[in-house]
mmCIF file of the C-alpha atoms, coordinates in Angstrom:
data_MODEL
# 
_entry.id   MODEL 
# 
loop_
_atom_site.group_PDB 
_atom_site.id 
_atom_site.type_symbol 
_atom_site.label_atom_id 
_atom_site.label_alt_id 
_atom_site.label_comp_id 
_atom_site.label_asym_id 
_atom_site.label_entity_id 
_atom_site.label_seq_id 
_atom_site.pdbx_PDB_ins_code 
_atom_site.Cartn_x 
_atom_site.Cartn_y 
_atom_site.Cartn_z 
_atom_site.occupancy 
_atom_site.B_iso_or_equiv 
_atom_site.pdbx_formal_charge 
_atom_site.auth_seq_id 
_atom_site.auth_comp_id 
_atom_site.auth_asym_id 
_atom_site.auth_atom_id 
_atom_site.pdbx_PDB_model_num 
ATOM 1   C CA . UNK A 1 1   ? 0.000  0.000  0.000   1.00 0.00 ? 1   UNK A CA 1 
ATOM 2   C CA . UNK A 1 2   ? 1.331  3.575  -0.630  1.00 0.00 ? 2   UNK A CA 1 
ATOM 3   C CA . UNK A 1 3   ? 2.130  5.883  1.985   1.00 0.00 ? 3   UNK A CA 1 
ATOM 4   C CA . UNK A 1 4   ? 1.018  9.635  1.405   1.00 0.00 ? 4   UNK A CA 1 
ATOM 5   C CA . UNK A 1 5   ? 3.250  12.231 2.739   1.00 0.00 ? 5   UNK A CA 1 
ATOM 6   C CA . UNK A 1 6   ? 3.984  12.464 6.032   1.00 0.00 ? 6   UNK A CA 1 
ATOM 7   C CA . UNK A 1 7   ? 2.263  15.504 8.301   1.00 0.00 ? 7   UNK A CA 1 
ATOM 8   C CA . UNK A 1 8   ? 5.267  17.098 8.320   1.00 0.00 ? 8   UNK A CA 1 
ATOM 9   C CA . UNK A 1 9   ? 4.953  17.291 4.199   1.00 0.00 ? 9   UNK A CA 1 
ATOM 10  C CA . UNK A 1 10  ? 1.709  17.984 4.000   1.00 0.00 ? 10  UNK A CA 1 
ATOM 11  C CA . UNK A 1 11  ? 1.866  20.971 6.522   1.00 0.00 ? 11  UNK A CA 1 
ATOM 12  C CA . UNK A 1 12  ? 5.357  22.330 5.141   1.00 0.00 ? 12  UNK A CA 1 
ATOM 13  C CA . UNK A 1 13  ? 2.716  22.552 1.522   1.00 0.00 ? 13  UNK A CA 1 
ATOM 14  C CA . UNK A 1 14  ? 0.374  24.448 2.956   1.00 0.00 ? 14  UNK A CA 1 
ATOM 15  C CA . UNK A 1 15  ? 2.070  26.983 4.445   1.00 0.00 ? 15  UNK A CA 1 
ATOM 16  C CA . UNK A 1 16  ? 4.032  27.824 1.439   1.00 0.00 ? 16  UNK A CA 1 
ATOM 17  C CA . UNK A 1 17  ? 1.139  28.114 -0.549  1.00 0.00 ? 17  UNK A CA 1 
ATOM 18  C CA . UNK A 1 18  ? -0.092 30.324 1.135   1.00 0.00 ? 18  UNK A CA 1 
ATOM 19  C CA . UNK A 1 19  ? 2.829  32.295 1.623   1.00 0.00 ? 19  UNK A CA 1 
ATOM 20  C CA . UNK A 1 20  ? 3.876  32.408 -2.203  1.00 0.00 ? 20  UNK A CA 1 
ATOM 21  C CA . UNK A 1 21  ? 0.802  34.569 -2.375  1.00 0.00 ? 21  UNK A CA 1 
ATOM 22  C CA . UNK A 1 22  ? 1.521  36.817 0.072   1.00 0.00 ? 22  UNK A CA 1 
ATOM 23  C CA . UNK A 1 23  ? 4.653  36.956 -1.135  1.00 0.00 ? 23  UNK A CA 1 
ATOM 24  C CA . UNK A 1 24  ? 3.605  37.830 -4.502  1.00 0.00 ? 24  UNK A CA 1 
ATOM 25  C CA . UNK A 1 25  ? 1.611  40.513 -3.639  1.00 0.00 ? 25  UNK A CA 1 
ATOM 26  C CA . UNK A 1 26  ? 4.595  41.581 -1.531  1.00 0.00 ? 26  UNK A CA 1 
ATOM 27  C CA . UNK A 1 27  ? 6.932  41.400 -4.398  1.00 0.00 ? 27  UNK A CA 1 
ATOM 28  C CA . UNK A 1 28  ? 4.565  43.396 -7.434  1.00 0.00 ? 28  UNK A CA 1 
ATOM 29  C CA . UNK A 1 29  ? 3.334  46.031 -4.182  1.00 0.00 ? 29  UNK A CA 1 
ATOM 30  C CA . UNK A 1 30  ? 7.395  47.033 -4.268  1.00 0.00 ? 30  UNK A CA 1 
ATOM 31  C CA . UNK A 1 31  ? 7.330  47.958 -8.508  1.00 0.00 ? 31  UNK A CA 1 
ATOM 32  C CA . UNK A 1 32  ? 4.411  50.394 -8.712  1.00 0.00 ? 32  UNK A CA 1 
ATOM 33  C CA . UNK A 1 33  ? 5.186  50.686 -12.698 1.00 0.00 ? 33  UNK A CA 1 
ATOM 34  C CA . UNK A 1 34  ? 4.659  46.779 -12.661 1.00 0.00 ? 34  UNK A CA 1 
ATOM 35  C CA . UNK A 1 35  ? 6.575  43.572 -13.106 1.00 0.00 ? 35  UNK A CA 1 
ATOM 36  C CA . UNK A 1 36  ? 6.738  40.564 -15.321 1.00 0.00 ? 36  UNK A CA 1 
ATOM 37  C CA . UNK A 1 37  ? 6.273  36.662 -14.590 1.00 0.00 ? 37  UNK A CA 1 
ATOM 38  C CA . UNK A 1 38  ? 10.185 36.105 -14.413 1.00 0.00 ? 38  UNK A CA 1 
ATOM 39  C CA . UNK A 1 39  ? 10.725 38.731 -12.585 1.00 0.00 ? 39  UNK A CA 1 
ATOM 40  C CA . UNK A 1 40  ? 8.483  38.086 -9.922  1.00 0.00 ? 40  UNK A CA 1 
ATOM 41  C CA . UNK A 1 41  ? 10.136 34.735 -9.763  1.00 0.00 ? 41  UNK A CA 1 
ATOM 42  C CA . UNK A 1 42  ? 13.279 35.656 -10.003 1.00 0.00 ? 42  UNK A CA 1 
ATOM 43  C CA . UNK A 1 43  ? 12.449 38.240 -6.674  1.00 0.00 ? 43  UNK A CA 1 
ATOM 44  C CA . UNK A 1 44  ? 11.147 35.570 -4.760  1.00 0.00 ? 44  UNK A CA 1 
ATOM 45  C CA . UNK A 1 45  ? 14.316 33.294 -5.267  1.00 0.00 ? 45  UNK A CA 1 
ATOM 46  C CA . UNK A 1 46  ? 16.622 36.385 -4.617  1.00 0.00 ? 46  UNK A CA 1 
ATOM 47  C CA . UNK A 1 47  ? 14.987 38.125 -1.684  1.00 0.00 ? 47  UNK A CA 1 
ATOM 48  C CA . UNK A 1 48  ? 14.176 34.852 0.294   1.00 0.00 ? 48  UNK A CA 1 
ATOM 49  C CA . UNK A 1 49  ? 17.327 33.009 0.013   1.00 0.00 ? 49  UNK A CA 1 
ATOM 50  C CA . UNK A 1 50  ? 15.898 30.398 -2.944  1.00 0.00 ? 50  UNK A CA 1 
ATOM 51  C CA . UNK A 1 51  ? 13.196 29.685 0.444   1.00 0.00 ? 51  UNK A CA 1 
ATOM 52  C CA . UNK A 1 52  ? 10.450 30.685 -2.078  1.00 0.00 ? 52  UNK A CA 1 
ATOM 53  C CA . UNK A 1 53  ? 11.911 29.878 -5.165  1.00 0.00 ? 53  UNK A CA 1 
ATOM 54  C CA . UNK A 1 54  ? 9.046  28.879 -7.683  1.00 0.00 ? 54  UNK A CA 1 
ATOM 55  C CA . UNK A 1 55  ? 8.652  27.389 -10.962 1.00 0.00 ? 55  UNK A CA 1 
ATOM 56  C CA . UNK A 1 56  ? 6.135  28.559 -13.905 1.00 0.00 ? 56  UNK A CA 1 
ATOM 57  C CA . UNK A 1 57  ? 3.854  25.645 -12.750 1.00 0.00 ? 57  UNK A CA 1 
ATOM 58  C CA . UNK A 1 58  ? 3.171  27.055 -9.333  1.00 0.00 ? 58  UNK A CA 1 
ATOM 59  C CA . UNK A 1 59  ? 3.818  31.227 -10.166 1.00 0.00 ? 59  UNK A CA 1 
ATOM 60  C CA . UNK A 1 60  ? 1.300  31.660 -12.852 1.00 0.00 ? 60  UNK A CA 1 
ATOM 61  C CA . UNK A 1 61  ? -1.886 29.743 -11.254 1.00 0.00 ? 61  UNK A CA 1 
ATOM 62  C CA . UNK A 1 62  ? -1.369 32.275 -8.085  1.00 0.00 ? 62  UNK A CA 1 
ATOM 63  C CA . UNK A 1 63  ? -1.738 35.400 -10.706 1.00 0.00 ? 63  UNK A CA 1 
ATOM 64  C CA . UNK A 1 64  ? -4.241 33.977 -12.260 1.00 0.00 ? 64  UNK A CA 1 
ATOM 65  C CA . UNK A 1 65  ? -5.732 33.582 -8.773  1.00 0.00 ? 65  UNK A CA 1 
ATOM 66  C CA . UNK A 1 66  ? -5.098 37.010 -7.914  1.00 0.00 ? 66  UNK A CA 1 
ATOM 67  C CA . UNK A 1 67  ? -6.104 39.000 -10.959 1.00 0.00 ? 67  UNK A CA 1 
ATOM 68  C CA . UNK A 1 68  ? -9.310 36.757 -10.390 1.00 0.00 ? 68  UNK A CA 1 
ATOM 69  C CA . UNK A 1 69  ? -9.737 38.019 -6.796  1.00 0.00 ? 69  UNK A CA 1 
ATOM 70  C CA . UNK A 1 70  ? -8.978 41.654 -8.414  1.00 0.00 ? 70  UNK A CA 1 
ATOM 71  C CA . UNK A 1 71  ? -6.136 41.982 -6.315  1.00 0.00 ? 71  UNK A CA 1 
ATOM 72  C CA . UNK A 1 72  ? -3.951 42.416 -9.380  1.00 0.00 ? 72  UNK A CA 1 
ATOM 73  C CA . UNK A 1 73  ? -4.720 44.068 -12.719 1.00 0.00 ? 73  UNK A CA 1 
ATOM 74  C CA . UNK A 1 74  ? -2.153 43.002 -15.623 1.00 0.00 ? 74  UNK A CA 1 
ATOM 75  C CA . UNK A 1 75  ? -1.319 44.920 -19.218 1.00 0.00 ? 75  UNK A CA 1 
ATOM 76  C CA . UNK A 1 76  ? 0.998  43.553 -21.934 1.00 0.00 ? 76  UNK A CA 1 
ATOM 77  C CA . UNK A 1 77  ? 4.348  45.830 -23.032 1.00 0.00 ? 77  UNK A CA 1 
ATOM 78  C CA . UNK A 1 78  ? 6.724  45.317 -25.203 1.00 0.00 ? 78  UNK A CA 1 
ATOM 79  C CA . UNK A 1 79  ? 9.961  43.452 -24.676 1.00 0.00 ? 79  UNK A CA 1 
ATOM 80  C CA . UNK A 1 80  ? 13.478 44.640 -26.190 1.00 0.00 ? 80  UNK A CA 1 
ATOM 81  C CA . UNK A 1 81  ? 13.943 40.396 -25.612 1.00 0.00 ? 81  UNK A CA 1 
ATOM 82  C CA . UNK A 1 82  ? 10.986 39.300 -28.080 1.00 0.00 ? 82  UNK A CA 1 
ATOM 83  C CA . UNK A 1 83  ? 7.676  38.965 -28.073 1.00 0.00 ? 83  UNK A CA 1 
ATOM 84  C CA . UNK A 1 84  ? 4.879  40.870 -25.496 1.00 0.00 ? 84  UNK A CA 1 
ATOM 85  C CA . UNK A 1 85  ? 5.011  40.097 -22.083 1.00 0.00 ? 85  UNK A CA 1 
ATOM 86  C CA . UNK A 1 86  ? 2.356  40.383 -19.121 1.00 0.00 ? 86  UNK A CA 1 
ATOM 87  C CA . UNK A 1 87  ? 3.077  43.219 -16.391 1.00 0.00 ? 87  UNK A CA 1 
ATOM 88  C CA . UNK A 1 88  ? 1.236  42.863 -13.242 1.00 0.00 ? 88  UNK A CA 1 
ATOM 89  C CA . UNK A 1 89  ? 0.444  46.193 -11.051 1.00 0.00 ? 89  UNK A CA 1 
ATOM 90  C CA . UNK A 1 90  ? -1.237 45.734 -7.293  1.00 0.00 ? 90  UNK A CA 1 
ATOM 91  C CA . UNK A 1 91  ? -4.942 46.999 -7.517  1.00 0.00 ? 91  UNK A CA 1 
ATOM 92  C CA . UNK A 1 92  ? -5.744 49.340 -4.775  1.00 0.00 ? 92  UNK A CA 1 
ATOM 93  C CA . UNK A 1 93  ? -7.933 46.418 -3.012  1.00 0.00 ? 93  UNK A CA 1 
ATOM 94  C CA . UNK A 1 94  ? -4.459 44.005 -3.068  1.00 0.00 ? 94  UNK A CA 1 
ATOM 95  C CA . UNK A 1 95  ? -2.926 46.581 -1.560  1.00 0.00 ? 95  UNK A CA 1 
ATOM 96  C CA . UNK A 1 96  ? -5.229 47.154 1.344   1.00 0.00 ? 96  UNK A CA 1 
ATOM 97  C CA . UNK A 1 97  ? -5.145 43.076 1.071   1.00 0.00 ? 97  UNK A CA 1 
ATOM 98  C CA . UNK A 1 98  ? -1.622 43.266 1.357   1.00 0.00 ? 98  UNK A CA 1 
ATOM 99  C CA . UNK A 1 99  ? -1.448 45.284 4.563   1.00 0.00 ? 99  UNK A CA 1 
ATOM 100 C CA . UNK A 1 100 ? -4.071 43.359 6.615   1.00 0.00 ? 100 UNK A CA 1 
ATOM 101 C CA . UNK A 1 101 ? -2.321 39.936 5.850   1.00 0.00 ? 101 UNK A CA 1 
ATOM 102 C CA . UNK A 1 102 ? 1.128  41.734 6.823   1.00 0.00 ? 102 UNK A CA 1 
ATOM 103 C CA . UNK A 1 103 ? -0.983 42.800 10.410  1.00 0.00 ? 103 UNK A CA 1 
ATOM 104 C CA . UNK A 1 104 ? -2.097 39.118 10.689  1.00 0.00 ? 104 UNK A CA 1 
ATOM 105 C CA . UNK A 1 105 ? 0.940  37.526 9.581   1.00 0.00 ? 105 UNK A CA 1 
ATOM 106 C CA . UNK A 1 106 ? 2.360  39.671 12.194  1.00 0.00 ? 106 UNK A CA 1 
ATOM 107 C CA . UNK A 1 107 ? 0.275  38.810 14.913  1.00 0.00 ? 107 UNK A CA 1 
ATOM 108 C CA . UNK A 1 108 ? 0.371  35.566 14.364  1.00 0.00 ? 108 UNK A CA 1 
ATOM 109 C CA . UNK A 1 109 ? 4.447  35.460 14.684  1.00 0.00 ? 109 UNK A CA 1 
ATOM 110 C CA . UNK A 1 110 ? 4.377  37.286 17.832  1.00 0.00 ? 110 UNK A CA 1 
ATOM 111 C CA . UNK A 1 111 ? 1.969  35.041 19.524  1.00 0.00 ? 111 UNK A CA 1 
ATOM 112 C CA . UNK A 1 112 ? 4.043  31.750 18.172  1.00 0.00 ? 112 UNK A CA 1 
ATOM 113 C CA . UNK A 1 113 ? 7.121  33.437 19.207  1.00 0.00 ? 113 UNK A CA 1 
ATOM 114 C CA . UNK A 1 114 ? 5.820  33.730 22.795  1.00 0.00 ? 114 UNK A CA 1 
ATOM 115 C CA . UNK A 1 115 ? 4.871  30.126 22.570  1.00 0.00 ? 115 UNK A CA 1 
ATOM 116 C CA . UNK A 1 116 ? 8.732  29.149 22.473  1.00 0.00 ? 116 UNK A CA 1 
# 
């Protein structure tokens, strides 16, 4: 019989999910002219150590998700590299969006830091 994953697994999943998207919005909220796909990717690697590093698979269902939940808005420009590429901009309800998850995120680390 196959095993699933562990607990551990499971719960080291869902946590990152759900951090890649704050960490998205956290990432397009710091270029207010927007920013592309790769570079959003390529942010996420850099600024967190390769922690959040994510592939195409996993980047581009959470904007989809996001422009869905109006929380980003997206426009095509034109690329000195090739063809048009997407540009993502923070909508002014991600960015409220942005700030409350940043007040619970930092809630909740202060109370799990006390629980140490």
């Amino acid at each position: 019989m196959k095993q699933g994953p562990s607990f551990e697994e499971s719960w080291k999943v869902e946590l990152r999910r759900g951090l890649l998207q704050y960490a998205v919005l956290a990432i397009v909220r710091l270029h207010e002219e927007g920013i592309h796909g790769y570079g959003i990717a390529r942010e996420l690697d850099e600024r967190t150590d390769g922690l959040l590093e994510v592939k195409e698979g996993t980047l581009y269902p959470i904007l989809h998700r996001l422009r869905k939940e109006r929380l980003l808005n997206s426009h095509t420009e034109k690329s000195d590299a090739g063809p048009r590429r997407k540009v993502y901009v923070l909508t002014g309800e991600g960015d409220r969006v942005y700030r409350e998850l940043s007040r619970t995120l930092g809630d909740v680390f202060e109370k799990l830091e006390a629980l140490s």
